[in-house]
N, C-alpha and C positions, 0 to 999 in steps of 0.2 A: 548134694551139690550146695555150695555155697553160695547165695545167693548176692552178697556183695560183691566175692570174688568172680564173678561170673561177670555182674554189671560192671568193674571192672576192666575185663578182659572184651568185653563188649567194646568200650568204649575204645577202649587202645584200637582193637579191629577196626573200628569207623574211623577211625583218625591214619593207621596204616592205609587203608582202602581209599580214604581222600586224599592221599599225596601219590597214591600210586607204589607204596614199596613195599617188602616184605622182611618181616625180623624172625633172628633164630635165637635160641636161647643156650647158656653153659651154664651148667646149675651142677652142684656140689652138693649143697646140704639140704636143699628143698628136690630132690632126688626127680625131677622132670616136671614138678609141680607146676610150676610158670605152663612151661609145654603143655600141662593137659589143660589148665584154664583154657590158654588159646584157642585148643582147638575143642572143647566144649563147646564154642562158639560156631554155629551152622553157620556156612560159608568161611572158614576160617584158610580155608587151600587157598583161596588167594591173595592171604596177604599174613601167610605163615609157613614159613618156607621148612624150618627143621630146629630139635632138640639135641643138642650135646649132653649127656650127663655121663660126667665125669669127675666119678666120688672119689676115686683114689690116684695119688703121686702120676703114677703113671699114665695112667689116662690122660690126666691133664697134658701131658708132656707128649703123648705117641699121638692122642686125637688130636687137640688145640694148639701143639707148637709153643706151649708155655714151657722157658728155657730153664732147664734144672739147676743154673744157677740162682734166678728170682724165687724158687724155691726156696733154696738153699737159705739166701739171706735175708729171706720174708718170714717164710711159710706158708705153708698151703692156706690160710686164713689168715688175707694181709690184700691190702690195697694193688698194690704193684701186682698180683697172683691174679687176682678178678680183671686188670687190665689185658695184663696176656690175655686170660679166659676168653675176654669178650673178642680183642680184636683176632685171637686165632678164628673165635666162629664166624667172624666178617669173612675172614681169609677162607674159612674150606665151606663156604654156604654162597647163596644169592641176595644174602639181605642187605639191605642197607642200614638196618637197626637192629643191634644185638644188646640182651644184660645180659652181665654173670654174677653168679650168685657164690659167694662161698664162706662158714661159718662154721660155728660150734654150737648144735641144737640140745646139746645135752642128753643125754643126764650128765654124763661124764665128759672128758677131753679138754674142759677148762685150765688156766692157768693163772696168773698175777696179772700177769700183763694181755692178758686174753680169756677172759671168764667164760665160761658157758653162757648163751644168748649172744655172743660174739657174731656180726656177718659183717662181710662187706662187699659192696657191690658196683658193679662196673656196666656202665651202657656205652656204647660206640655206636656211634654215627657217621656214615660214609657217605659221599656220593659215586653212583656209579651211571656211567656213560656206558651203554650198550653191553652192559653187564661188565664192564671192568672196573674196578676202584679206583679212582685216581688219589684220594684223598680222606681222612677220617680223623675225628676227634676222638676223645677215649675222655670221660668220668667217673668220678670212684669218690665213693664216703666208704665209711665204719658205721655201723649200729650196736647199738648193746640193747637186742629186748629179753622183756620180761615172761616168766612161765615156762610151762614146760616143754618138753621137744617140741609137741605139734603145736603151741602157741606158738616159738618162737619160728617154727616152718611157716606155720600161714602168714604172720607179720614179713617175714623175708619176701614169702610171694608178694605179699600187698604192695612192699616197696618197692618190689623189683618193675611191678606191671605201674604200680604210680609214676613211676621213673621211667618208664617209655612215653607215658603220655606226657608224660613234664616234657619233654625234649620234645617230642616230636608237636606240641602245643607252641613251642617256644621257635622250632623249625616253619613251621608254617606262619608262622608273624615275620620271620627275616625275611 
């Protein structure tokens, strides 16, 4: 176990658990990783509702409702793609706080304009009234790290779980 990622994942759980909500995850290239951190964490059932992974085209598209034309003129590893990602698991989940993860961890799949170490990542935030959404924002950057596959898989988790608590640090001050 890794211990950072763990305290981590910790922390997100204390901060889910004190507003009261629960997030799921879409991950792509870090293949459920976010999800097991989570629930690594004793007591994480209540305030970790579910994992999406969804590594390939399809998936993304039959589970998450990500529309095969943002594919099309993205690709699967592109800002707009992790936005689907995240807000489809708002939509087929109970959370109120989702990322999605989606990248290029190498060795191979790199490009010009999209190298190997390529991710990018999406968190949505909703509110939900007696379990329905009324409402939700959706964030997204790019990363480019360094190393090899499973460097750049655990820097992906790191950002993905620091980027829940970013928001949801920044949710409880509004």
């Amino acid at each position: 176990m890794d211990k950072s990622l763990y305290s981590l994942a910790e922390r997100v759980g204390q901060a889910l658990n004190g507003q009261g909500i629960v997030m799921a995850t879409a991950e792509s290239c870090t293949g459920g990783w976010v999800a097991k951190c989570m629930t690594d964490v004793p007591g994480s059932s209540a305030w970790f509702d579910c994992g999406f992974t969804v590594y390939n085209r399809d998936a993304k598209q039959q589970i998450l409702g990500v529309p095969a034309a943002v594919i099309d003129v993205n690709g699967e590893v592109s800002e707009a793609t992790v936005e689907a990602m995240a807000e489809g698991a708002i939509a087929q989940s109970r959370a109120a706080i989702t990322v999605a993860i989606s990248g290029i961890a190498g060795p191979s799949g790199g490009t010009r304009e999209k190298p190997v170490g390529t991710v990018c990542f999406a968190w949505c935030l909703a509110d939900r009234v007696a379990g329905v959404m009324h409402n939700s924002r959706t964030i997204s950057c790019r990363e480019l790290f360094s190393g090899d596959r499973e460097a750049v898989r655990r820097q992906a988790v790191e950002k993905g779980l620091q980027g829940v608590l970013d928001i949801l640090q920044d949710h409880a001050s509004a």
